[in-house]
Every structure is written in structure tokens, then in C-alpha cells.
One Martini backbone bead per residue (centre of mass of N, CA, C, O) as a GRO file, in nm:
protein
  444
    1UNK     BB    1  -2.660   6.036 -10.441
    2UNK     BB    2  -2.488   5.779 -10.356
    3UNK     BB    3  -2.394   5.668 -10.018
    4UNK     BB    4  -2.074   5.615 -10.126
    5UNK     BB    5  -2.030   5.900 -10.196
    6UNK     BB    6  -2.093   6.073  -9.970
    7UNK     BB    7  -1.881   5.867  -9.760
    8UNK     BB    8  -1.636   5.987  -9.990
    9UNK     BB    9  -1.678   6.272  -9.916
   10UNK     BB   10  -1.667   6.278  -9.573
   11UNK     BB   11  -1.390   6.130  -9.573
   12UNK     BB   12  -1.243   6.338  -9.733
   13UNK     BB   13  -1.343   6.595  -9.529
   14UNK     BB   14  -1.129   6.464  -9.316
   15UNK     BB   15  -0.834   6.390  -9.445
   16UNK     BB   16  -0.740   6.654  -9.536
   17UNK     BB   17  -0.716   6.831  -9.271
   18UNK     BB   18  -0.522   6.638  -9.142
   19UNK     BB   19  -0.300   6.650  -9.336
   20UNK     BB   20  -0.297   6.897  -9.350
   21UNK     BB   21  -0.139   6.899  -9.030
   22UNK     BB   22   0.087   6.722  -9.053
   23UNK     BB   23   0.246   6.927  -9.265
   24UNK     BB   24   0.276   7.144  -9.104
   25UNK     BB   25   0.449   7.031  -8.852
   26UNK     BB   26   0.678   6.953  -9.032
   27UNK     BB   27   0.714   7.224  -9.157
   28UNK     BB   28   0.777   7.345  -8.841
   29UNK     BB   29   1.008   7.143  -8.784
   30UNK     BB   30   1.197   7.228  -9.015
   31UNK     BB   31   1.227   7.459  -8.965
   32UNK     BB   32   1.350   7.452  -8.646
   33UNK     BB   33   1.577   7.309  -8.719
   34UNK     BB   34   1.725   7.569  -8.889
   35UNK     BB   35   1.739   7.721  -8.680
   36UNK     BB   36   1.842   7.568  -8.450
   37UNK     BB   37   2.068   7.351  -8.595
   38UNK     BB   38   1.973   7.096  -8.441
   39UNK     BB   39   1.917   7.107  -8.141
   40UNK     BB   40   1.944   6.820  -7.960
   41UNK     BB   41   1.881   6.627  -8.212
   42UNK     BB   42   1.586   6.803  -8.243
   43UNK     BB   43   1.437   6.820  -7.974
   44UNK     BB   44   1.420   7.138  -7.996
   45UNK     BB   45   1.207   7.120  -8.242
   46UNK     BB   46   0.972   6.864  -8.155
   47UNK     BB   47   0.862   7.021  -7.872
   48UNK     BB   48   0.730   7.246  -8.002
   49UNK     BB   49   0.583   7.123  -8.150
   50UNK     BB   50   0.410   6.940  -7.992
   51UNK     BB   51   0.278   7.185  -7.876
   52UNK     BB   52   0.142   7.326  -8.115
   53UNK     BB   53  -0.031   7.060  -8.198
   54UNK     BB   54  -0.182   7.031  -7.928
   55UNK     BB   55  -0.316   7.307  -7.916
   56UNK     BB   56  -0.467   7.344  -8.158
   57UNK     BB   57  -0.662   7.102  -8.049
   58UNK     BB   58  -0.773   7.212  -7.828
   59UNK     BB   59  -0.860   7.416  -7.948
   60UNK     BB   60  -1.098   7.285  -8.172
   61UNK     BB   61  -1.216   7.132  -7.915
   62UNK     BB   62  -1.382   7.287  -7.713
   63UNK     BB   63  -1.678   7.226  -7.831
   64UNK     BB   64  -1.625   6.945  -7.803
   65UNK     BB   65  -1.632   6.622  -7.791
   66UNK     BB   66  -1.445   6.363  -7.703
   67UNK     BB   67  -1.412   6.226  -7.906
   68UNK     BB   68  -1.325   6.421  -8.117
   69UNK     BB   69  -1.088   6.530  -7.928
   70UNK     BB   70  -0.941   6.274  -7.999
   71UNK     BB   71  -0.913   6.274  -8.298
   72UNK     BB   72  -0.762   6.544  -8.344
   73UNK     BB   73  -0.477   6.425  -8.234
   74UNK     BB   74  -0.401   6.225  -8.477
   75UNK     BB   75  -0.197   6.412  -8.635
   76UNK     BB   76  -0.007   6.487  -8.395
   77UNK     BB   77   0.110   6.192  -8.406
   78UNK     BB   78   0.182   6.162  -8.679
   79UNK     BB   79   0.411   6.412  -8.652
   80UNK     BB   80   0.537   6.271  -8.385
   81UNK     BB   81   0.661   6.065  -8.538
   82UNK     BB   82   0.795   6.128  -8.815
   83UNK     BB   83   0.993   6.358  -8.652
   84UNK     BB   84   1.143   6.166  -8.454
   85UNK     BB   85   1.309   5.991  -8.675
   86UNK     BB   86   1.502   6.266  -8.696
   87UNK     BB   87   1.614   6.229  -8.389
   88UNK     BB   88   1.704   5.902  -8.433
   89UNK     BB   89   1.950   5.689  -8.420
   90UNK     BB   90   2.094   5.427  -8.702
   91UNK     BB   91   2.381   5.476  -8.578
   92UNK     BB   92   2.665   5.491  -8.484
   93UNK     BB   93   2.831   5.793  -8.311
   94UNK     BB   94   3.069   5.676  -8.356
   95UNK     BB   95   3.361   5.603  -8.515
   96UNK     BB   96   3.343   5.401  -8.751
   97UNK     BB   97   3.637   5.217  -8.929
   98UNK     BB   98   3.783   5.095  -9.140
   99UNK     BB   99   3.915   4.799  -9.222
  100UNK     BB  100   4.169   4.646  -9.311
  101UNK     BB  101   4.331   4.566  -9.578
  102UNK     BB  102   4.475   4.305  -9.744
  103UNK     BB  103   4.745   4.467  -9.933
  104UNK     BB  104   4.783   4.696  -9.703
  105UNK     BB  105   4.951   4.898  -9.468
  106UNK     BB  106   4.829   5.071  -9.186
  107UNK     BB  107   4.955   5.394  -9.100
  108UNK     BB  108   4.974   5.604  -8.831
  109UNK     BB  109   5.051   5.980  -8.814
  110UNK     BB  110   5.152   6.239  -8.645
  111UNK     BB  111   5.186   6.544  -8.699
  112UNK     BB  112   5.262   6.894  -8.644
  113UNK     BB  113   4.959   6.988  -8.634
  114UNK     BB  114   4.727   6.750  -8.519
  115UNK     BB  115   4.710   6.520  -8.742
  116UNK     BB  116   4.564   6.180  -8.806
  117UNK     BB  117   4.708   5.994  -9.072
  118UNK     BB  118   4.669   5.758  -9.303
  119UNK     BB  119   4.879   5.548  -9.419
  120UNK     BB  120   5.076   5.441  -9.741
  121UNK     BB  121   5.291   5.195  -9.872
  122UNK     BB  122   5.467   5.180 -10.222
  123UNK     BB  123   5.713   5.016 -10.320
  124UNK     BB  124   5.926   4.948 -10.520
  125UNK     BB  125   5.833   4.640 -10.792
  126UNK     BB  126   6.058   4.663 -10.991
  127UNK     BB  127   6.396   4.558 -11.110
  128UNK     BB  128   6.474   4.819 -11.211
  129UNK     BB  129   6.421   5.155 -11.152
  130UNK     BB  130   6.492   5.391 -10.920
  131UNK     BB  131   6.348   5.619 -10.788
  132UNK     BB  132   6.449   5.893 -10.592
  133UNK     BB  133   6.173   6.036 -10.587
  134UNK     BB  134   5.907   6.047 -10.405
  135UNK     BB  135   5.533   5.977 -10.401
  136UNK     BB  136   5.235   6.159 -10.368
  137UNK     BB  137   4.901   6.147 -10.287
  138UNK     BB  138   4.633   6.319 -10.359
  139UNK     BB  139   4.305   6.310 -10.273
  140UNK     BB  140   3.959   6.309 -10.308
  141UNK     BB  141   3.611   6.494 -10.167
  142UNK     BB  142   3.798   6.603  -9.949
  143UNK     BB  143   3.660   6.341  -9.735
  144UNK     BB  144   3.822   6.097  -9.828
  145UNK     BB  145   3.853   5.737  -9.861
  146UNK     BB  146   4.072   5.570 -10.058
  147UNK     BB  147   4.005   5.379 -10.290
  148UNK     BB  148   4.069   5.068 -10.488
  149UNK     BB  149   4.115   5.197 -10.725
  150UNK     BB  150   4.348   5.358 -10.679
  151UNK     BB  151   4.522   5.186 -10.557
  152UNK     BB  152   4.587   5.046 -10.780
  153UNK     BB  153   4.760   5.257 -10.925
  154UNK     BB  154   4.973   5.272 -10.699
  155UNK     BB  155   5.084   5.028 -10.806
  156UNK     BB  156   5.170   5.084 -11.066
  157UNK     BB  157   5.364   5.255 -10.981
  158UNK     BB  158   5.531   5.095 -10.872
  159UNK     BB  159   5.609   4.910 -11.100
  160UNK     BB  160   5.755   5.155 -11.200
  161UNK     BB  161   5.956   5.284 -10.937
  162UNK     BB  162   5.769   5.381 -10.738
  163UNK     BB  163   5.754   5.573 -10.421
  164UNK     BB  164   5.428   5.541 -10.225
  165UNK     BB  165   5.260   5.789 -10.140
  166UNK     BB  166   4.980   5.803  -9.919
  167UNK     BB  167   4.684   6.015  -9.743
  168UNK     BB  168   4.416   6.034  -9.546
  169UNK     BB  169   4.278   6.324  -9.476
  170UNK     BB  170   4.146   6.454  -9.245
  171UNK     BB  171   3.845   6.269  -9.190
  172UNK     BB  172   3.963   6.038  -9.355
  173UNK     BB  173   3.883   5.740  -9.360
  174UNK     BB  174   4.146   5.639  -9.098
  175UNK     BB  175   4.148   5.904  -9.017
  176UNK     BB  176   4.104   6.154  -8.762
  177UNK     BB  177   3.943   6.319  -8.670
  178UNK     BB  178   3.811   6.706  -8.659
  179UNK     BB  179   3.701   6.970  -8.546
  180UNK     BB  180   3.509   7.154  -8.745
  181UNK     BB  181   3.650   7.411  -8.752
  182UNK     BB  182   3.947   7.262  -8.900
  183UNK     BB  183   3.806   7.272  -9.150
  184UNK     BB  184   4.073   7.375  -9.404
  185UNK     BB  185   4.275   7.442  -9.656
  186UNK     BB  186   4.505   7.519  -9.486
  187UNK     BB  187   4.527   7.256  -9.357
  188UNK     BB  188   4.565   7.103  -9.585
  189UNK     BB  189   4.852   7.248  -9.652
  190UNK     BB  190   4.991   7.172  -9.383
  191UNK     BB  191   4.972   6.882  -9.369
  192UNK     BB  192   5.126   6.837  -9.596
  193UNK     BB  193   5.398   6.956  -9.516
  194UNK     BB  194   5.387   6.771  -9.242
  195UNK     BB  195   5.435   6.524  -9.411
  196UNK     BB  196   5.696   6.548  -9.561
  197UNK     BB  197   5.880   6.602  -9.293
  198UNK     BB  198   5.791   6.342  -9.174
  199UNK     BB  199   5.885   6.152  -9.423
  200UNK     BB  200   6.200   6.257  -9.451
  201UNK     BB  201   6.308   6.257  -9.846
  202UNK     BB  202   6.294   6.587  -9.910
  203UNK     BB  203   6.179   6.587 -10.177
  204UNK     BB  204   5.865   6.612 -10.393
  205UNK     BB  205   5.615   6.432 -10.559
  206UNK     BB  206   5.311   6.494 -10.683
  207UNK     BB  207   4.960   6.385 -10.655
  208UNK     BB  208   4.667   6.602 -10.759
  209UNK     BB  209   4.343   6.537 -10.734
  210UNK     BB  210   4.109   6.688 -10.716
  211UNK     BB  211   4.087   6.858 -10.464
  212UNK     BB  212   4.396   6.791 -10.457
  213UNK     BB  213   4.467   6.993 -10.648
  214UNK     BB  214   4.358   7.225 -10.486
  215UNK     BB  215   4.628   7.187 -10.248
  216UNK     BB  216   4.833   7.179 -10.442
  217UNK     BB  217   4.800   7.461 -10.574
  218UNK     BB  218   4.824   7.604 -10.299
  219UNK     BB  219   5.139   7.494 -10.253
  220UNK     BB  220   5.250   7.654 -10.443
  221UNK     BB  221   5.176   7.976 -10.341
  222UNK     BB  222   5.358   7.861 -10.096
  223UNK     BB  223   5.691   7.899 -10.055
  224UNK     BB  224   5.729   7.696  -9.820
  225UNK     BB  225   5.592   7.447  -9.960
  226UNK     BB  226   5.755   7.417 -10.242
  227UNK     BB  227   6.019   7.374 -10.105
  228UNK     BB  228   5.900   7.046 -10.104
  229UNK     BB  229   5.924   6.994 -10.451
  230UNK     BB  230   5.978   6.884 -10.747
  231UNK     BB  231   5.701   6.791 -10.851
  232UNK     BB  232   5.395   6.865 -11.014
  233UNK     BB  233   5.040   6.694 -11.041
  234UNK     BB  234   4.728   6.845 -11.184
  235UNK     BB  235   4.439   6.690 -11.145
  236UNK     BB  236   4.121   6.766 -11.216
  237UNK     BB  237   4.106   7.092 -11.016
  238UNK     BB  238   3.956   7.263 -10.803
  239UNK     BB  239   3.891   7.496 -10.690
  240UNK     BB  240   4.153   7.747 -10.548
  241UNK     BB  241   3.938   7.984 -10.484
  242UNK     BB  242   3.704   8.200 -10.471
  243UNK     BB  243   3.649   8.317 -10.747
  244UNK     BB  244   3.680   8.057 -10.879
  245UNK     BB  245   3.450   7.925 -10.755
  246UNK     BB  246   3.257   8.161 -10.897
  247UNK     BB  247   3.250   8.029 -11.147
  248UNK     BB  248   3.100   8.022 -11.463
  249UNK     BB  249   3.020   7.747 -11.698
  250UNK     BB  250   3.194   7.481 -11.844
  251UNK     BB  251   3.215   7.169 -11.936
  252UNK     BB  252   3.266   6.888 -12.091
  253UNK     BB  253   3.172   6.613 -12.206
  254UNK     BB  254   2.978   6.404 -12.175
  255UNK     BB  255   2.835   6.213 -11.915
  256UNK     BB  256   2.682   5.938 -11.729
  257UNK     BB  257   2.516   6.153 -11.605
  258UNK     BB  258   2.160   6.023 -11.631
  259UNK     BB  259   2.235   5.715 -11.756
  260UNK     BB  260   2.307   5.535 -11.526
  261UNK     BB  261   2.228   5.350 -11.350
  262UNK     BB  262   2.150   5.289 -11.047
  263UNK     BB  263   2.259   5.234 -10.736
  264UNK     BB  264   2.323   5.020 -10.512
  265UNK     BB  265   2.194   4.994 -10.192
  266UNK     BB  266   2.215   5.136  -9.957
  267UNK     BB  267   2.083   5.463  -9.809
  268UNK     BB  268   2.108   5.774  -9.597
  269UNK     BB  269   1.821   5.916  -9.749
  270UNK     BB  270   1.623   5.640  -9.663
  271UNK     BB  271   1.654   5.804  -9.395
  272UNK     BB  272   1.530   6.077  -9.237
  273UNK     BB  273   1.769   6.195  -9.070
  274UNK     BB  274   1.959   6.213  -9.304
  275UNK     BB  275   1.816   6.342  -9.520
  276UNK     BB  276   1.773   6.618  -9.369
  277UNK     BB  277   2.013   6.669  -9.303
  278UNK     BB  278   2.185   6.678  -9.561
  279UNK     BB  279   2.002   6.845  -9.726
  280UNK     BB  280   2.017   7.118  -9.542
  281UNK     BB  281   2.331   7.106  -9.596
  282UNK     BB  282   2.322   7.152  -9.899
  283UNK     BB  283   2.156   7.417  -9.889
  284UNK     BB  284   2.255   7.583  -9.605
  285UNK     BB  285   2.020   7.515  -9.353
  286UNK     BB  286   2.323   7.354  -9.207
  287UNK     BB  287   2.565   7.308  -9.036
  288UNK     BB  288   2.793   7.129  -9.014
  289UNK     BB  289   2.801   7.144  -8.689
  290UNK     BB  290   2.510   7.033  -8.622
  291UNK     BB  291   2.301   6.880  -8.381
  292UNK     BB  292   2.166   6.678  -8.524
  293UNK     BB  293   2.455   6.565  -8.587
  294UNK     BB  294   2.716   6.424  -8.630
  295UNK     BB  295   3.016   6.357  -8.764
  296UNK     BB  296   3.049   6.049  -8.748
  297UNK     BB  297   2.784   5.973  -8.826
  298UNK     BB  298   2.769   6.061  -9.092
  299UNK     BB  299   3.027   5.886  -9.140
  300UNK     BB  300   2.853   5.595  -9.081
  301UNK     BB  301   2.578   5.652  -9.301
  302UNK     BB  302   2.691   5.692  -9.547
  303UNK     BB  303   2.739   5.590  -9.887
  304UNK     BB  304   2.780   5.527 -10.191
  305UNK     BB  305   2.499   5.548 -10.288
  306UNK     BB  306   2.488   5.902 -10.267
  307UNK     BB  307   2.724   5.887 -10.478
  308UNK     BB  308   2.613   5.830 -10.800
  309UNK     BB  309   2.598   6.090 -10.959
  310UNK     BB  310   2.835   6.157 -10.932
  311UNK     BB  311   3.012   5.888 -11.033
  312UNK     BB  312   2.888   5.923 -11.323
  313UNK     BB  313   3.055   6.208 -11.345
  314UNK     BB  314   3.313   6.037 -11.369
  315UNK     BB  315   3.222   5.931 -11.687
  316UNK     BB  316   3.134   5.865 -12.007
  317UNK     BB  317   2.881   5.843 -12.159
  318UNK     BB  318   2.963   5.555 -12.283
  319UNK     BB  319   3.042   5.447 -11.971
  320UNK     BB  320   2.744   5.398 -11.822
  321UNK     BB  321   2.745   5.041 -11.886
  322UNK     BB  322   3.052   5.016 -11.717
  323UNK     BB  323   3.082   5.117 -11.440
  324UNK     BB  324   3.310   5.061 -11.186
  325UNK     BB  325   3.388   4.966 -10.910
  326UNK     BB  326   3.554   5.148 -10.670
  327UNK     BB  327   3.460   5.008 -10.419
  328UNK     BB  328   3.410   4.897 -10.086
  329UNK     BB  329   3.186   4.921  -9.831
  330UNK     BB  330   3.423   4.884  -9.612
  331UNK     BB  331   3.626   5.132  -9.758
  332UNK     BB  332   3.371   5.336  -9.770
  333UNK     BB  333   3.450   5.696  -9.701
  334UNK     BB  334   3.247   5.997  -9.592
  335UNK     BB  335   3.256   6.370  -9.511
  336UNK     BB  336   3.033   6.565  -9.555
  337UNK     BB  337   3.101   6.803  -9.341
  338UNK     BB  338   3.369   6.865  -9.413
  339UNK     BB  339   3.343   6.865  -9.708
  340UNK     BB  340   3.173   7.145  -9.668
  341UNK     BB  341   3.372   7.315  -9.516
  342UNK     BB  342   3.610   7.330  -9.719
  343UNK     BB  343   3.387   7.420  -9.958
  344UNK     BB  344   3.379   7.710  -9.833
  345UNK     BB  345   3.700   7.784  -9.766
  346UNK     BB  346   3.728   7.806 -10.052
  347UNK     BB  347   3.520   8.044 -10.112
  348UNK     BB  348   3.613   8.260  -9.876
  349UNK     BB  349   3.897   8.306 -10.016
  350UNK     BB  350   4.124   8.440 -10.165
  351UNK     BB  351   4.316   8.529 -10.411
  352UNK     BB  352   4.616   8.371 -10.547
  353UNK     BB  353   4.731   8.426 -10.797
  354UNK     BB  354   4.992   8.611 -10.757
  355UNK     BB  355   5.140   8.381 -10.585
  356UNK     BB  356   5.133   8.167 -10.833
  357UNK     BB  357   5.317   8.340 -11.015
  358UNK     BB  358   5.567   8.267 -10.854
  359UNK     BB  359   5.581   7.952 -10.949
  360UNK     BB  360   5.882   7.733 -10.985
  361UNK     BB  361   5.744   7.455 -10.984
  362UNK     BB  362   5.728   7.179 -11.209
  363UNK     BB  363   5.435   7.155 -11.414
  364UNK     BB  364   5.117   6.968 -11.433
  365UNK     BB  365   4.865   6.934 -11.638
  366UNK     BB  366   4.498   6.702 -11.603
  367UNK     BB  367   4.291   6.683 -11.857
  368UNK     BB  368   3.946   6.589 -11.905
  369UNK     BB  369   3.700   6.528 -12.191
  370UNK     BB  370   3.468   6.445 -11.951
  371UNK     BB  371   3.446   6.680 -11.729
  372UNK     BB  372   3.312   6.760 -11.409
  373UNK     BB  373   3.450   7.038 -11.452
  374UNK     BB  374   3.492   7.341 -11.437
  375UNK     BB  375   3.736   7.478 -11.692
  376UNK     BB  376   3.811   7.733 -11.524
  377UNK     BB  377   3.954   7.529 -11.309
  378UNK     BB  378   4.164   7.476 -11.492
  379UNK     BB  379   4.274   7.708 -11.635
  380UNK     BB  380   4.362   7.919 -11.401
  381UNK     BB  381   4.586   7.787 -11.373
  382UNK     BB  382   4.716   7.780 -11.648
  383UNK     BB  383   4.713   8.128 -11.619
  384UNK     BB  384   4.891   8.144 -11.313
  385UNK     BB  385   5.139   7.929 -11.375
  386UNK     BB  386   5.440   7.927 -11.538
  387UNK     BB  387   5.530   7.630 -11.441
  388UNK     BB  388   5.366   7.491 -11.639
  389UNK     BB  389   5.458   7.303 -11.908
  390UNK     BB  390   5.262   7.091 -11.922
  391UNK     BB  391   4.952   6.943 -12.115
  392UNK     BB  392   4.685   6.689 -12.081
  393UNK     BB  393   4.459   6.550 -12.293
  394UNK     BB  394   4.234   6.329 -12.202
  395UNK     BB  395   4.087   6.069 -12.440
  396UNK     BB  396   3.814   5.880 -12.321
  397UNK     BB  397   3.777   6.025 -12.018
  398UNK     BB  398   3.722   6.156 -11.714
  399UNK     BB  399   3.756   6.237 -11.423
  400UNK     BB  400   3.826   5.937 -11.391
  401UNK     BB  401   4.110   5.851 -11.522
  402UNK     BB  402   4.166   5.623 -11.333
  403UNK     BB  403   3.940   5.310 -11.346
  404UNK     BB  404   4.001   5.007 -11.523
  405UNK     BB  405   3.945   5.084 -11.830
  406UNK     BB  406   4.127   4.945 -12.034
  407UNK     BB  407   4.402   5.185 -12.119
  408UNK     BB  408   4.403   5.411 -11.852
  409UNK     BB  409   4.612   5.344 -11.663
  410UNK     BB  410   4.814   5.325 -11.895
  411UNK     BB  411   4.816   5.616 -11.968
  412UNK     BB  412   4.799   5.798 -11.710
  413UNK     BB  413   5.127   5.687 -11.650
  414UNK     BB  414   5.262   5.803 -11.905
  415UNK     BB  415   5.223   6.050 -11.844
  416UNK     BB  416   5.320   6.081 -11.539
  417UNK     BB  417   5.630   5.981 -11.615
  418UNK     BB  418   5.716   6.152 -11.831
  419UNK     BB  419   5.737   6.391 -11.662
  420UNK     BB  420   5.922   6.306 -11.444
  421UNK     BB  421   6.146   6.234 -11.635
  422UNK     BB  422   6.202   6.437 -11.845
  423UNK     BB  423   5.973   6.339 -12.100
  424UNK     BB  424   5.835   6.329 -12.396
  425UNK     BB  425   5.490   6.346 -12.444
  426UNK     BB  426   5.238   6.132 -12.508
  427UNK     BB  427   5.111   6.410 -12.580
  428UNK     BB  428   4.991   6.719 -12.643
  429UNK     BB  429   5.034   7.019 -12.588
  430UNK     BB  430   4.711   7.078 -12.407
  431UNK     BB  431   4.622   7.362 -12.357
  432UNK     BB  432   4.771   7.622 -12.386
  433UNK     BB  433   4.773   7.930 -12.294
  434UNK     BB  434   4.705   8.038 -12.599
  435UNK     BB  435   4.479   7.787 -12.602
  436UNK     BB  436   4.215   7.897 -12.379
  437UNK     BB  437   4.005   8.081 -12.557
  438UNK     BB  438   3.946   7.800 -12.744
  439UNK     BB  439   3.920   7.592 -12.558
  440UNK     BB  440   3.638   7.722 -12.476
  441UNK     BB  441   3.479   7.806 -12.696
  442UNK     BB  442   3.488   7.484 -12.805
  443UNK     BB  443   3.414   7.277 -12.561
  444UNK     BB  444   3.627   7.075 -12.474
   0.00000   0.00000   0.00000
């Protein structure tokens, strides 16, 4: 055998148990992250694996020369470097709130459950009629910071007539922080609730899209919360209680998800602590509170390219390379921790059907054609609800309906006024509750 071969060969020799060392290390510092759900920052996982791997030098080295022994340490330092980097934060630990919009005045109210919520206010902007009741829009998210695409959309309604309030849900956009364990969806409903008593302009017309139509759904079976409602329009609604979030099926038409290009753009998954935190959170392997990061932490490395392909999942196929711009980089907040809390507690809830089913306030459900919702998340809603007048079956469109593509606002909002005035629907009413079964099979 050639001297070159000898010599890579036996470089190969130490390389692999060395790497083989490295990986254990991480995998040990991995565990104890997990176990320990990140306490310390990180930092009471990476001292025991440091002391493991420090030993385990020690006893392979011991009967051996002193170079060699200092060796045995290399794989040691190699993995008490990577798994540092897991500890240091690199972005600042307070919440950096996004800067004020340059179109629209934020206010702030404290409401009277104690979350301190960013508000919005778009007055009617046309000289023709004015709308009587205000209208309150519910973003999805769950924890997440109104979009630039949504806001056109409110001044929209505004410009025909409408009173257009939103509220970023407490720890989301520029509304305040509340601590890990208040975020829950009944807090969610009952902020809406303490909502429109702040706003004191008697009842109210709700839109509630993604998420937010999941609040809004569960405000219906509140007989409380309802009875500050006026009418209700839930636009493509996460599941609304456990059962319901349990449920498995199909979605829509297929989505622009896995053909879009990939997002631009920094992310918080391609720095290793952000990567490891949020991982093991989607795993369930780390408590939204966990020691590792906090909340703010959190809320300030996220990035929109983190939610590509979620983004790519809510629009059809055919826009897979035109989905538009939604947000602005400034304008962009995620609180990934909050929002996997509020979708535990929202699987966690027993069923709300029965008090549904008493709900008298009238309402409009709105399924888009391409949805990346599961559609019996969507059909329970017009199952248990007597209330629902009328369905819109939205086509040409994903699951964020107002886009900003072709007349998807201008259609989206015919819908919506429609309902509202109750003017005759510019589409057919689809699925009806007898046309559920029909339109499940149909894979629509």
C-alpha cells in the first residue's frame, strides 16, 4: 500500500473516533437541554456535559504520554465551543418593540383583564354612508403583529364606510409582553370582550381571520362575550377547542407550499441557540417558558423568513412565484413561545359544541379554495353554530385571502359588506350544513 494511503488511513484513524466524541458531546449537552428544560440559559446543561467530556479525557488518557493526553482534550474544546454558542444570546434579551407605522397612529390601552394592547383605528374614509357599528378585526397568529398586507386591507373597509378597528393580541406587534402562563385562549376572549367595553361604542361587528376567527368562534359560545357582538364573520378558523384540534382530514386545494422559491432574508434557525431553542419547542422537548431563552429573546430573533413556508401555505399553487411582500422587516413580530402556548391550551380545552350550538348572534363562515386549514376545522364551526346565515366558499384564493393579488381585496370585501348590510352574497351560499358531508368527500 502507497505511504499516502498508510498515512490516510491512520489520519482517518483518529479523526472519526475524535468526531465520534464531539457528536456524543452535543448529544449529551442536547439531552440535558431537554431534561433540564434550558435552565441557566443553557448553562446548567453545557457545565455537567463539559465535566463528562473533561472526564472521560482524563480516564482514556491515563496511561498515556502527556502530548497524547492533551489530545484526548481536543474533541472536548470542540464541543464546549459548539454547544456554548447555544448559550450566548445574539440578540438583545428586552423586547425591541417594532417602530410606529408611518400611516396609522398606535395607540395603546390597558384593558381591564391587565394586557396592555397596541391599537388601530381606520375612521371611515368616504364620503357616502357611515356604517353604524364599528367593526374590530382579530388577527391570526396566534401572537403575532398585524401584517402591512392586512392593514391595506382595513383601510379598505374603511374607504367604504366602515369603523375600522384592530388590536395586536397581548405579546404580539407592539402590544405588551404578558407573562408565559396568561397566555391562554380564554385570556384571549376575554381581552376581546374587555376590548369592546374600552371601546364603549355598544355592540360590535367582529372579523376573525386564521387564529383570530378561533377567538372569535369561542366568543360566540360565550353568552357573556356574545352579547357584546353584533354580527360575526369567521374567515378560515383554527380549530376551536380540543376535540376539534384532534380532529385529522384533508386540507384545501394544494398551496404554493414546497413550489415557492425559498424566503429571503436572515433567520433566527441559522444561528445555532435560536435554532435548538425553537426546535425543541416545535418538538415539545422545551416548555414555552423554558430557561433557555426567554420570551422577548425570542420575540426579537424570529424573523419572516422563519415562516416561510408557512407564508408559501397560504396562498394557491398557481401564486407560488408571485406571493406578494406581507410585512415589512421593521413591522414584522412573531412571539413563536406565546403562540405554541395558546395552541396547547386551545388542545387542552374540552369541547365547546354544546354552548355553541345555543349561539344566536349571525354569523358568516369564509373557507378559501387553496386553505391550508384542516376543513373539518372549518366545518365544525358550521356544524355546532345555528347562527352561520351563510357560507363563502372563496375561490382563486389561499388561506390569507386578502393578498393584494389581481381583485382578491376587492372580492374578499364584497363578501364581507355583503354580510354586513345584509345585502344578498355575491357567491352561492357553499357548503351548506347539508352540503357538509358532501363537500368533505369532494376533498374541496
Amino acid at each position: 500500500m502507497p505511504t499516502s494511503a498508510i498515512r490516510l488511513v491512520r489520519f482517518a484513524g483518529r479523526l472519526l473516533p475524535a468526531l465520534a466524541a464531539v457528536v456524543m458531546l452535543v448529544v449529551v449537552f442536547l439531552t440535558l437541554i431537554a431534561l433540564t428544560d434550558g435552565a441557566g440559559s443553557g448553562l446548567a446543561s453545557w457545565l455537567p456535559t463539559l465535566g463528562v467530556g473533561a472526564a472521560l479525557a482524563i480516564w482514556r488518557g491515563r496511561r498515556r504520554s502527556r502530548p497524547t493526553r492533551l489530545v484526548l482534550f481536543l474533541p472536548v474544546v470542540v464541543a464546549a465551543a459548539l454547544t456554548a454558542s447555544v448559550c450566548v444570546p445574539t440578540v438583545p434579551t428586552a423586547r425591541r418593540y417594532p417602530p410606529a407605522l408611518p400611516f396609522v397612529t398606535t395607540q395603546h390601552w390597558r384593558l381591564s383583564t391587565g394586557s396592555r394592547v397596541a391599537v388601530y383605528h381606520y375612521p371611515p374614509a368616504n364620503p357616502g354612508p357611515r356604517r353604524p357599528v364599528p367593526l374590530v378585526y382579530l388577527n391570526g397568529g396566534p401572537v403575532r403583529g398585524i401584517s402591512v398586507l392586512d392593514h391595506r386591507f382595513l383601510q379598505l373597509l374603511a374607504r367604504q364606510g366602515y369603523d375600522v378597528y384592530a388590536y395586536e393580541q397581548a405579546g404580539g406587534g407592539r402590544s405588551d409582553l404578558l407573562p408565559i402562563s396568561q397566555y391562554t385562549i380564554s385570556r384571549s376572549v376575554s381581552d376581546l370582550a374587555a376590548f369592546i367595553d374600552r371601546l364603549n361604542k355598544g355592540t360590535v361587528d367582529i372579523l376573525g381571520f386564521s387564529s383570530g376567527g378561533a377567538v372569535l368562534t369561542r366568543a360566540l359560545a360565550d353568552p357573556s362575550v356574545a352579547a357584546r357582538l353584533h354580527r360575526a364573520i369567521i374567515a378560515e378558523p383554527g380549530p376551536m377547542d380540543g376535540p376539534t384540534a384532534h380532529i385529522t382530514g384533508h386540507k384545501g386545494r394544494k398551496s404554493a407550499r414546497g413550489l415557492a422559491p425559498a424566503p429571503t432574508g436572515p433567520r433566527s434557525t441559522h444561528v445555532p441557540r435560536y435554532a435548538v431553542a425553537f426546535g425543541l419547542m416545535r418538538l415539545g422537548l422545551l416548555s414555552p417558558d423554558t430557561g433557555l431563552i426567554g420570551q422577548a429573546e425570542g420575540d426579537n430573533a424570529f424573523t419572516a423568513a422563519d415562516l416561510g413556508s408557512d407564508t408559501a401555505s397560504a396562498y394557491c399553487a398557481r401564486d407560488a412565484h408571485r406571493i406578494p411582500a406581507e410585512d415589512t422587516a421593521q413591522n414584522f413580530s412573531f412571539s413563536p413561545a406565546a403562540s405554541l402556548r395558546i395552541q396547547q391550551t386551545v388542545k387542552d380545552s374540552p369541547s365547546i359544541a354544546s354552548q355553541l350550538r345555543q349561539s344566536r348572534t349571525p354569523a358568516m363562515l369564509m373557507i378559501a379554495e387553496c386553505s391550508s386549514q384542516i376543513r373539518q376545522w372549518e366545518t365544525t364551526v358550521l356544524a355546532d353554530d345555528p347562527a352561520i346565515r351563510r357560507t363563502q366558499y372563496m375561490p382563486g384564493v389561499g388561506h390569507h385571502m386578502w393578498n393584494g393579488l389581481d381583485d382578491n381585496n376587492e372580492r374578499a370585501a364584497a363578501v364581507i359588506t355583503a354580510f354586513l348590510q345584509d345585502k344578498p352574497a355575491p357567491l352561492p351560499n357553499y357548503p351548506t350544513r347539508d352540503e357538509i358531508p358532501t363537500f368533505l368527500r369532494d376533498h374541496k
